[in-house]
C-alpha positions as CSV (number, residue, x, y, z in Angstrom):
1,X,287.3,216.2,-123.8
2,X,288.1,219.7,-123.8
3,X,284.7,220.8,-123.9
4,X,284.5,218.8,-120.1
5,X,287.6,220.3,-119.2
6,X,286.4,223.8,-119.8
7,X,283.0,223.1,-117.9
8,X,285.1,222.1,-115.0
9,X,287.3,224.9,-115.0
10,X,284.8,227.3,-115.3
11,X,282.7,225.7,-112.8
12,X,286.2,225.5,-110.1
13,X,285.8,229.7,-111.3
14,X,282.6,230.2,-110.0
15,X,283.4,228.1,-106.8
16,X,286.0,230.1,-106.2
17,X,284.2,233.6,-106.9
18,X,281.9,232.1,-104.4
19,X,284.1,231.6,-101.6
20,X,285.6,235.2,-102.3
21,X,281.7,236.7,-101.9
22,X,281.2,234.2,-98.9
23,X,284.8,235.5,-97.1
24,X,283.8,239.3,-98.1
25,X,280.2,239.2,-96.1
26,X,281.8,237.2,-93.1
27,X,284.2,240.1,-93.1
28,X,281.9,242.6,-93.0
29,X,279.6,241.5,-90.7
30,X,282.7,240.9,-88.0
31,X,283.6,244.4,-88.8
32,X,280.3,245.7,-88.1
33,X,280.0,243.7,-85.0
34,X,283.2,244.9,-83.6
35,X,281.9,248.5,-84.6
36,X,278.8,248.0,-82.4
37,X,280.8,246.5,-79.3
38,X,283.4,250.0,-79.4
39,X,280.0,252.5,-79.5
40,X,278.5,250.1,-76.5
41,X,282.0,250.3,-74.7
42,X,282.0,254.2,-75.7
43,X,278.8,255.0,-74.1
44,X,279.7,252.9,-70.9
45,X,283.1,254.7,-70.6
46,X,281.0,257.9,-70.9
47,X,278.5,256.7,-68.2
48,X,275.6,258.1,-70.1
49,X,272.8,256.5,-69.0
50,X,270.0,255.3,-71.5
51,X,267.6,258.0,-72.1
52,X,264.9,256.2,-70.1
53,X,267.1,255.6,-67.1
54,X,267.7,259.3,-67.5
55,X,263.9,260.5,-67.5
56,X,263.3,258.5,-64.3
57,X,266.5,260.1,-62.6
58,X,265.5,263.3,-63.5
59,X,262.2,263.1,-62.0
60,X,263.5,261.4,-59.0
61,X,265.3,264.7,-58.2
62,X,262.8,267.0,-58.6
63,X,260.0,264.8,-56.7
64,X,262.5,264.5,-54.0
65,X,263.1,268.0,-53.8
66,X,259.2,268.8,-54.1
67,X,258.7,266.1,-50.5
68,X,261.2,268.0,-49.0
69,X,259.6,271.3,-49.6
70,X,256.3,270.1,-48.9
71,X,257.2,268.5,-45.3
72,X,259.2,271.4,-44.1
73,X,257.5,274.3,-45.7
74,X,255.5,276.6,-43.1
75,X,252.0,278.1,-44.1
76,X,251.8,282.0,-44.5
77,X,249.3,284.2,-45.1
78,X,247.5,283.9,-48.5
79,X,248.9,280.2,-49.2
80,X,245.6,277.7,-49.8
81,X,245.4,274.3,-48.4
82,X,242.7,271.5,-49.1
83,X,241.3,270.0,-45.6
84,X,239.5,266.4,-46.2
85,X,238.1,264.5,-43.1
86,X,237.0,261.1,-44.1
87,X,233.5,260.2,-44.7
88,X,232.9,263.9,-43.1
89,X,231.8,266.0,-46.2
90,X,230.5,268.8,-44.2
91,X,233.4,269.2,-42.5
92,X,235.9,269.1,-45.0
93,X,237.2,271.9,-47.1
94,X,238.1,271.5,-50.4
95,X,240.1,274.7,-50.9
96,X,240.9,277.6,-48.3
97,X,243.0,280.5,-48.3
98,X,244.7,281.2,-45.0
99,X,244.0,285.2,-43.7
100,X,246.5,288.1,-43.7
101,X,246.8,287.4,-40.3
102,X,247.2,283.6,-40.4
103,X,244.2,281.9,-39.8
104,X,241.3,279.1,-41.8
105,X,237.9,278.8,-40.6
106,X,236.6,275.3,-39.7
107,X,232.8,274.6,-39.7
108,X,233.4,272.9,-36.8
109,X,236.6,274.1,-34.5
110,X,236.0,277.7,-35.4
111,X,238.9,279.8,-35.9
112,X,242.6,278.7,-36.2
113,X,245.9,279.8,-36.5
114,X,247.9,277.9,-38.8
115,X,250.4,280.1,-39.8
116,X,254.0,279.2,-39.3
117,X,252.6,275.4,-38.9
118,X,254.0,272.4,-41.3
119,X,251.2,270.3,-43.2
120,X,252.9,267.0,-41.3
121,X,252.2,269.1,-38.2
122,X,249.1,271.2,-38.7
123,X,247.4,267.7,-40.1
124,X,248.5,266.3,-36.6
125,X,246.6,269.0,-34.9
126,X,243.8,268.8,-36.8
127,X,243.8,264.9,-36.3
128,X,244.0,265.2,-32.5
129,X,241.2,268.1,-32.3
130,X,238.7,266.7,-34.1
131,X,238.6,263.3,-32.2
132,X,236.9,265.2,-29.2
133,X,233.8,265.6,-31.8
134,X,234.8,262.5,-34.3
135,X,235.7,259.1,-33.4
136,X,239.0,258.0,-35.0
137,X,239.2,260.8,-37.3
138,X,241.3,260.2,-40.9
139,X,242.3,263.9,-41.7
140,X,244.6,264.7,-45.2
141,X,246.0,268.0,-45.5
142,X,247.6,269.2,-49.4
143,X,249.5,272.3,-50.1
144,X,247.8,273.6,-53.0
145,X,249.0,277.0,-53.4
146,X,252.0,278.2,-51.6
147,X,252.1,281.9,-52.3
148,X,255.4,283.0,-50.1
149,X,258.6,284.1,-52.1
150,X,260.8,281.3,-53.0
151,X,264.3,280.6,-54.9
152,X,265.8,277.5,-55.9
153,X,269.3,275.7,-55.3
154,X,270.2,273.2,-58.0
155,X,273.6,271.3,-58.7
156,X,276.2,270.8,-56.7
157,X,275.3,271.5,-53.3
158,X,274.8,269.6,-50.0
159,X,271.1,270.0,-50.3
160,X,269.6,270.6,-53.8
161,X,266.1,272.3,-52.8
162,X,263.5,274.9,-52.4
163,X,264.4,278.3,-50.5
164,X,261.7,280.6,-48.4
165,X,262.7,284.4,-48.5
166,X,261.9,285.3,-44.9
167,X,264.3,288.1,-45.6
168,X,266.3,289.5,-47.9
169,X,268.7,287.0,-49.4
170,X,271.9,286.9,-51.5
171,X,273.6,284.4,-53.8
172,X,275.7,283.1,-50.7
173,X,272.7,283.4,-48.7
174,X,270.7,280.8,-50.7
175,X,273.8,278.2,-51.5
176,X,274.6,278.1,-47.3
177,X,270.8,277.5,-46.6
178,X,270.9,274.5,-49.0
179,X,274.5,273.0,-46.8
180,X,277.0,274.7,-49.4
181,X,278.5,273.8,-52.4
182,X,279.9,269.7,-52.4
183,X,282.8,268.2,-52.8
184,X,282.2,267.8,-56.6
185,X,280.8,271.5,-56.6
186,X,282.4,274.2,-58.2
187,X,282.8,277.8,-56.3
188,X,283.8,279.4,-59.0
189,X,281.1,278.4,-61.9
190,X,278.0,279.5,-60.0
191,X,274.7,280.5,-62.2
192,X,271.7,282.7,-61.4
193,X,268.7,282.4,-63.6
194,X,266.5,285.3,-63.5
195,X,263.3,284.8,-64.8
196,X,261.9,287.6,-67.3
197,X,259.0,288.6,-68.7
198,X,257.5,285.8,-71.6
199,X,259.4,282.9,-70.0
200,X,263.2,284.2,-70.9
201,X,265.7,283.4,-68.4
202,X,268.4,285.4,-68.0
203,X,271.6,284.2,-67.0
204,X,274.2,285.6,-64.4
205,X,277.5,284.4,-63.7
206,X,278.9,284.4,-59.7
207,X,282.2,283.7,-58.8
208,X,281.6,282.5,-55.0
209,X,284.7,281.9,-54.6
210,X,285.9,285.2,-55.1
211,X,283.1,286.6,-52.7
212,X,284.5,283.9,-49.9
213,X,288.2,285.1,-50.2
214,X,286.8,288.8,-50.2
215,X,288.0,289.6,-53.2
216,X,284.7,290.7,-54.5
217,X,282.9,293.5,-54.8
218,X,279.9,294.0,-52.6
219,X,277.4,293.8,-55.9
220,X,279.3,290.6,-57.0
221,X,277.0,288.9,-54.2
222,X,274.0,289.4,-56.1
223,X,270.9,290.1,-54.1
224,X,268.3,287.6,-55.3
225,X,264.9,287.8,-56.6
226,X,261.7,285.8,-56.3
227,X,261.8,283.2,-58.5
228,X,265.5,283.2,-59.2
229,X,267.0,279.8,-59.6
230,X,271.0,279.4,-58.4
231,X,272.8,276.8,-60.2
232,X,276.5,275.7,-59.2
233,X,277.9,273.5,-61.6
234,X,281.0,270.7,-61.0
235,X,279.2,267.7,-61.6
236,X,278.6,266.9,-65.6
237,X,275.3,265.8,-65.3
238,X,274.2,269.4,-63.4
239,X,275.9,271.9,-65.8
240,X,273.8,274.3,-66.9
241,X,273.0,272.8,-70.0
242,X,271.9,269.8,-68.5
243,X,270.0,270.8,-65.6
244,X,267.7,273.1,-68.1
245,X,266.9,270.1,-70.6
246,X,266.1,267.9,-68.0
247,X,262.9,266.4,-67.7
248,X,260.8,268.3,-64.9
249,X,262.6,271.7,-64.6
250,X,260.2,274.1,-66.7
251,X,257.5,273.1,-64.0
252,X,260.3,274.0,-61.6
253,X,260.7,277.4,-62.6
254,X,257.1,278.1,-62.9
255,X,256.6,276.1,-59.4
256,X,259.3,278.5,-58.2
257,X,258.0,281.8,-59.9
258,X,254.8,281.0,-58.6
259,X,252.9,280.4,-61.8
């Protein structure tokens, strides 16, 4: 009889050890769980977005600003367009440089000034002149090459984009030709990157807002160089460090350096 009653109680033991191990792993698992729900409410409190969200917004604002450029930028000397009529090999042109003095030379129309012309508008031309030799012409114009000096707005401004220097231009020149610095915009965090030799980029802080209240020196306004990139910061996701790791912007540079 005691023999039974010591099989029992070390059996009740081991039930009970059981239920201990059981409890423990029910406990841990919870705790995990309720550590994954805080990092998943963490990152929506941060509004990080996932990194593939982030990739495809990143390239949304670059190819938006690229459109833009393309639509409203006006051919100059030394710029090279592609000219493709369709089904007309002879009287395409697969790559042409436009003349110091602002013209291409079509097999068929002769001579032409295109300078100062948009691609929307010059393919319009094109389009409407050829139909008096071609019926129902279908003309595409690209932008391969656009070879005029350019700067670049990013960040918090009205119009994030791509800059023509017709003239001479400063740091407050550039950031009023892109609608001037938002609402969420910053006038007193403004970069410039310079571009140097071997790909460095050289950074130089602008306080605009200084230069605004005249406060500034004349040389605080810093007279800007081809290729320079101007960067006002506010917003999180366009601070510096962001805007240079995002997904898009070396091309930008070199798109903007003319590389």
């Amino acid at each position: 009889m005691r023999s039974d009653r010591s099989g029992l109680s070390a059996t009740g033991l081991a039930f009970q050890v059981l239920l201990v191990l059981v409890a423990g792993s029910f406990t841990v698992m919870a705790q995990s769980q309720a550590a994954s729900s805080k990092q998943a409410t963490a990152a929506k409190v941060v509004g990080q977005p996932p990194s593939g969200e982030r990739t495809e917004l990143d390239d949304q604002y670059f190819r938006e600003i690229y459109r833009d450029f393309y639509n409203h930028y006006k051919l100059g000397p030394e710029d090279q367009i592609a000219l493709r009529v369709q089904g007309q090999p002879d009287y395409s042109l697969e790559q042409v440089t436009i003349s110091p003095v602002g013209r291409i030379y079509h097999p068929l129309l002769g001579e032409l000034d295109v300078a100062g012309m948009t691609v929307p508008k010059l393919t319009e031309r094109l389009t409407l002149e050829l139909s008096q030799y071609i019926r129902d012409p279908k003309v595409s114009l690209s932008l391969l090459s656009a070879n005029s000096a350019k700067v670049g707005v990013l960040g918090d401004v009205v119009k994030p984009g791509i800059i023509i220097m017709s003239r001479p231009m400063t740091v407050l020149d550039a950031i009023a030709a892109s609608g001037g610095v938002s609402d969420s915009g910053s006038k007193s965090d403004v970069t410039v990157l310079r571009q140097r030799g071997e790909g460095v980029l050289q950074p130089v802080k602008v306080n605009v807002k200084r230069i605004l209240e005249g406060k500034a020196s004349p040389e605080e306004n810093i007279a800007l160089q081809a290729g320079d990139t101007v960067i006002v910061h506010g917003n999180t996701r366009k601070k510096i460090a962001n805007v240079t790791s995002m997904l898009g912007f070396g091309s930008f540079l070199g798109f903007i350096r003319g590389w």
